[in-house]
C-alpha positions as CSV (number, residue, x, y, z in Angstrom):
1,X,-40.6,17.4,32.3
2,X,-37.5,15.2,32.7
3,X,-35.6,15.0,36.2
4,X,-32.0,16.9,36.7
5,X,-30.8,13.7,38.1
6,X,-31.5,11.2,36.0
7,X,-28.4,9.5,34.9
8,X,-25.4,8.4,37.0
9,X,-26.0,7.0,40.6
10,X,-28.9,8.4,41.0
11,X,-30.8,7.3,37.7
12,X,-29.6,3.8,39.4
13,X,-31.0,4.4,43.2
14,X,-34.5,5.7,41.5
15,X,-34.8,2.7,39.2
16,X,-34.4,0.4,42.0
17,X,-36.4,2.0,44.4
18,X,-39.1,1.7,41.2
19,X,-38.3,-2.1,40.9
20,X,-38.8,-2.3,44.2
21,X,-42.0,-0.7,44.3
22,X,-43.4,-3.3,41.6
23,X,-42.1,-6.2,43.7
24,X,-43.8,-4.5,46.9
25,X,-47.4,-4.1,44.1
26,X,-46.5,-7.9,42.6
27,X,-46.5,-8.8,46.4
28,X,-49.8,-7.2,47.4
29,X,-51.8,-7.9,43.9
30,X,-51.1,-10.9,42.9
31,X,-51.6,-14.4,44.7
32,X,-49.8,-16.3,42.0
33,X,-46.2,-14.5,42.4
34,X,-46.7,-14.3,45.9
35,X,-47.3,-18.4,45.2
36,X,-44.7,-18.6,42.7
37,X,-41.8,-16.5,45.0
38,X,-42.7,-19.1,48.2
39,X,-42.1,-21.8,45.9
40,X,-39.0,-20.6,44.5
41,X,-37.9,-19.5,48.1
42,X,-38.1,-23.0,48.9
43,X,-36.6,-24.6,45.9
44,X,-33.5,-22.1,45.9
45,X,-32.2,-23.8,49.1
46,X,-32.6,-27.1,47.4
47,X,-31.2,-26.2,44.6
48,X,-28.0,-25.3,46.3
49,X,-28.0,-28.7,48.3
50,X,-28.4,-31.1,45.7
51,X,-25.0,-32.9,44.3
52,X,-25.3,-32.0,40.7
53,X,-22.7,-30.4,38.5
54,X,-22.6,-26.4,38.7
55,X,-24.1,-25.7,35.2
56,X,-26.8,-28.1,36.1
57,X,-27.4,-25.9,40.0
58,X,-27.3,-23.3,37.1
59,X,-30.1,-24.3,35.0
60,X,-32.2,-25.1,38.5
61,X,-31.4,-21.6,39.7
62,X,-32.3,-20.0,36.5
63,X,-35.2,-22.1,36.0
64,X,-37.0,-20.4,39.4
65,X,-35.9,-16.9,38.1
66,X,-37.8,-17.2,34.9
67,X,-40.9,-18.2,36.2
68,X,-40.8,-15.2,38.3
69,X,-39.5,-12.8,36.1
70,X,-42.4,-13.8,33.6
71,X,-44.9,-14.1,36.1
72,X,-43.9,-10.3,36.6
73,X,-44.4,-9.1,32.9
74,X,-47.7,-11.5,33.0
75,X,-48.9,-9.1,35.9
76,X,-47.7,-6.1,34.2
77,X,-49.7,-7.1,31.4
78,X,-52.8,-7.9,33.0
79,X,-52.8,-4.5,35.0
80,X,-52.1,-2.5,31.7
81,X,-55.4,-4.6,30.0
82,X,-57.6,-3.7,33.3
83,X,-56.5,-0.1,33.3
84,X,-57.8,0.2,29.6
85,X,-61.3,-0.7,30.8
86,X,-63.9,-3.0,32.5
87,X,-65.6,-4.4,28.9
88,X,-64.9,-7.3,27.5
89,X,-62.8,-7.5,24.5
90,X,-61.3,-10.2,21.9
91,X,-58.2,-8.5,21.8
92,X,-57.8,-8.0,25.5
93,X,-58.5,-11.4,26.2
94,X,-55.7,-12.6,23.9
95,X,-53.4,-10.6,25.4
96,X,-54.2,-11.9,28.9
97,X,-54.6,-15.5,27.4
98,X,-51.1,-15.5,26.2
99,X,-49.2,-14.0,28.7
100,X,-50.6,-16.9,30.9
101,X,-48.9,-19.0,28.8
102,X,-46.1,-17.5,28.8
103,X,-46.1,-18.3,32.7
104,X,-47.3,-21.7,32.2
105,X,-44.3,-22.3,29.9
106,X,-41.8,-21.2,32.2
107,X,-43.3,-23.6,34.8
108,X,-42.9,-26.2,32.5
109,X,-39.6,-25.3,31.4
110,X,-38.7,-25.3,35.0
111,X,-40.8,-28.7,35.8
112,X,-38.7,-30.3,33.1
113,X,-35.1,-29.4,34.1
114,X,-35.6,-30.0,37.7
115,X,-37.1,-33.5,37.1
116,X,-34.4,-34.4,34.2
117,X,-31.2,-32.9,36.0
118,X,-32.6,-34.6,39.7
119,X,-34.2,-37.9,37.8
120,X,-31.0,-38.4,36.2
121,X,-28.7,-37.5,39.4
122,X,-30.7,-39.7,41.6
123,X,-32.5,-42.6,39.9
């Protein structure tokens, strides 16, 4: 059954307490965005600090965002494979396989354009 008060201001207030319930489980769960938001936490700063053109504290800033944001859906994904069940599949392996890679691409991604933009700016 749907909700009376799902749309306006209050749609918005429940889907943000929801967001902010998978932060609070993303927090609890999972030791890589718990390492991945202390990293960011510390780069943001940094990223702010540095003299570099705005569209390059841009690409930093947005940089640390994606690598959170798909460390998120990587979590996501790896709860909805455990939920299915304990045995092992090919296809639930996969799934799990490249969602990782999917994270370890945004940490490249990220790697890159913070060593190219602060390589370039200070070497």
């Amino acid at each position: 059954m749907k909700p009376e008060n799902n749309h306006g201001i209050k749609r918005i207030i429940r889907a943000t307490g929801f967001s902010m319930k998978g932060l609070k489980a993303a927090w609890t769960h999972e030791a890589a965005f718990r390492q991945e938001l202390i990293l960011a936490a510390i780069m943001l700063p940094i990223a702010f600090i540095v003299d570099v053109t705005i569209v390059e504290k841009l690409l930093l800033i947005l940089t640390l965002f994606i690598v959170i944001i798909v460390e998120l859906l990587n979590s996501a994904i790896e709860a909805v494979v455990d939920r299915i069940g304990d045995e092992i599949h090919t296809l639930s392996g996969q799934a799990k396989d490249i969602a990782s890679a999917a994270v370890f691409m945004s940490l490249a991604l990220a790697g890159i354009t913070w060593t190219i933009i602060l390589t370039t700016r200070y070497l």
